[in-house]
N, C-alpha and C positions, 0 to 999 in steps of 0.2 A: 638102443643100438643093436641092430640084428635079432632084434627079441628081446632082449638084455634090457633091463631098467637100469642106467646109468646116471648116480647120486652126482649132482655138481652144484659149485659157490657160487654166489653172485661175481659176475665179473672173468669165470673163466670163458675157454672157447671150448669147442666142441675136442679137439686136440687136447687138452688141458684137462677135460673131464675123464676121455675116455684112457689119457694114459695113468690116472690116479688111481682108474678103477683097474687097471691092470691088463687095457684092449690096446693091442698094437693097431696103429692108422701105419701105413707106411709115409715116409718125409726124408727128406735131404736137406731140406730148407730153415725145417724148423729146430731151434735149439732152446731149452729150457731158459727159463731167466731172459733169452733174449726178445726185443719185440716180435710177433711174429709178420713173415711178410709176406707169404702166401705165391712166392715167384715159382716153387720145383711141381706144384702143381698133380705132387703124386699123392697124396693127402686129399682129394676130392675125394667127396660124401655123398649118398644121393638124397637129398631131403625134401621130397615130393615132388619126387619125380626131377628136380632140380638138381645140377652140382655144384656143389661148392666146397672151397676149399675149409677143411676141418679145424685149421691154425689160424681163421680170421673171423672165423662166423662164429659168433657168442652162442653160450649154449642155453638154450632154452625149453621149459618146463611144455613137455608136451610134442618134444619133436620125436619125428618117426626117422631115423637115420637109419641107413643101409652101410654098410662098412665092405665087408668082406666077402662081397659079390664075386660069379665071373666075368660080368661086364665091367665092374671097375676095377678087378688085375688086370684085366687083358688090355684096357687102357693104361694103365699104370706101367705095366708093359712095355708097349707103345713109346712111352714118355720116355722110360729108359733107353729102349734102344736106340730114338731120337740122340738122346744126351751122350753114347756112345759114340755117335756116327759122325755128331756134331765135332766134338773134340777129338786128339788121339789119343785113346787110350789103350795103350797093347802093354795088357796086364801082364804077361809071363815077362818080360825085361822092365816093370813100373816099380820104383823100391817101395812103393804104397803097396802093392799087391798085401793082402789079407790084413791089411787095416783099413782096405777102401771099403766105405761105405757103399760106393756109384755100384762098385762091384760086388758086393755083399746082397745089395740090393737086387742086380740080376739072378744072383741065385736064390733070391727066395720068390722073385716072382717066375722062375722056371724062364728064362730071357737064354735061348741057345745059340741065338746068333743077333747079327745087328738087325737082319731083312733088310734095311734100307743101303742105297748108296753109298760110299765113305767118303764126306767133303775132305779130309785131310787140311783144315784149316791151316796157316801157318801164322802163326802167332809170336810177338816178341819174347823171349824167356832173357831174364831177367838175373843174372849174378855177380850184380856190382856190390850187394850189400856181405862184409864182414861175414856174417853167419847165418846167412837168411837167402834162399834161390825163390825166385818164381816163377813159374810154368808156364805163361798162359795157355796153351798148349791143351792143358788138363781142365781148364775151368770149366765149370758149370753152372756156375754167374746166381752161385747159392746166393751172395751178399752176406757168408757166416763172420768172415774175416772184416765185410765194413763196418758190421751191425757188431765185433768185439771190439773194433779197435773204438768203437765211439762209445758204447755204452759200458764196457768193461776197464779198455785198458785208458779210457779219456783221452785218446786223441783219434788223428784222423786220417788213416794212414792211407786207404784204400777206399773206390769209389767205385762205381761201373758207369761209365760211358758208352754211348751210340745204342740204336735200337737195333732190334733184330738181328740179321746174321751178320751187322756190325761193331755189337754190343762187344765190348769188353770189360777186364778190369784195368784201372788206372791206378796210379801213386802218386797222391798229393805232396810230390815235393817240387821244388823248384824245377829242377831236370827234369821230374816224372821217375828218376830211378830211385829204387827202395835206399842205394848208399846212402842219399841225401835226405831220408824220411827218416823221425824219429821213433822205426820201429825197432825192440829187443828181441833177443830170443826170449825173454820170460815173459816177452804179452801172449793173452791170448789169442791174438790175430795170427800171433806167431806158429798155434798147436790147432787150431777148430778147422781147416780145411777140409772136408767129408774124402776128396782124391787127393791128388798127389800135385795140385798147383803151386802149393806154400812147401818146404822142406827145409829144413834146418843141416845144414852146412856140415859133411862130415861125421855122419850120424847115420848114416845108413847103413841097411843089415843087421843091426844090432842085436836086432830080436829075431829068430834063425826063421823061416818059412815053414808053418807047420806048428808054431807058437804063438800067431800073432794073434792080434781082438780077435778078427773072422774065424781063424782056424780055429778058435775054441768054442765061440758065441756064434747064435744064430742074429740076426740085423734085426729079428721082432724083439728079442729078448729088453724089455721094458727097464731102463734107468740106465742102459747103456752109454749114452752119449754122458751119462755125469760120472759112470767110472772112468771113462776114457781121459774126460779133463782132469779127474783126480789124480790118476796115474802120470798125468803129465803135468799137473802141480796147479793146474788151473781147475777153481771155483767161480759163480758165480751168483752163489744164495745170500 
């Protein structure tokens, strides 16, 4: 990878090789322990001359991967500011501000502005559930929160419906609202949202601006997304 001879097990992906060996891919999408689904698209690799994405393609003995190009920041790029424009995200009033990954992520691929248009989507947000808000607002249609609530917390709490710029998330309850779904604050559906769509009730600010993940960690910093679930009491080895 980039010159790098990168040692991998049968069965990993090229994301899975190169985070063992200690090489940040940039991802939103992907999270340890979980399937990977290859949707955020910031994780494309060039593997002759081809891309694809790092968290789906198996690694194989003999590949010439390119990682850390300026052709694929400046797409990666791109993606972001895409995912900006797409939803609202206006960081200085967001109580995710420097635990957002969406946002963490701009700053390290230098993202100064959106470039594109701002659809200003309007989106249903969601605070009929006890101790549990949801945004749609903010989504970025990761699937981290469907892909915890099935394989971690066994149920099923959250789904994405519609294509394209109709796609949303949903909530498998009877209503469709989170009250009526049997989700807790201590699933992890409840703590893996990368922005600020999922938020836990009452719990904001806590941790002052200036101390948060981002403010201290840079988004390449390698096992980050598994202190982050530890600090919030979620495992998944």
């Amino acid at each position: 990878m980039d010159g790098i001879e990168v040692p991998f097990k049968d069965g990993q992906t090229i994301m899975d090789a190169a985070l063992a060996a200690g090489i940040y891919i940039p991802h939103l999408c992907h999270h340890p322990g979980l399937t990977p689904h290859g949707s955020c698209k910031l994780c494309m690799v060039d593997i002759g001359n081809k891309c694809m994405s790092s968290c789906t393609t198996p690694a194989v003995a003999g590949q010439q991967v390119s990682n850390n190009t300026p052709v694929l920041n400046e797409a990666r790029k791109t993606i972001t500011q895409l995912l900006f424009i797409e939803g609202n995200h206006l960081c200085p009033s967001c109580e995710k501000t420097g635990n957002c990954t969406l946002q963490a992520m701009a700053y390290y691929l230098g993202m100064l502005e959106g470039h594109f248009p701002q659809f200003f989507q309007r989106r249903e947000v969601d605070a009929s559930h006890l101790t549990v808000m949801l945004d749609r607002d903010r989504c970025i249609l990761c699937e981290l929160c469907v892909r915890a609530s099935r394989e971690v917390d066994g149920k099923n709490v959250f789904a994405i419906t519609g294509r394209g710029v109709t796609a949303h998330l949903v909530v498998n309850s009877p209503s469709g609202k989170l009250a009526d779904s049997d989700l807790e604050t201590s699933d992890m559906a409840a703590h893996i949202c990368p922005v600020g769509a999922i938020l836990i009730k009452e719990h904001g600010y806590e941790i002052p601006i200036g101390r948060r993940t981002f403010d201290l960690h840079q988004v390449g910093e390698i096992g980050l997304e598994k202190m982050i679930q530890a600090k919030a009491g979620h495992t998944n080895e």
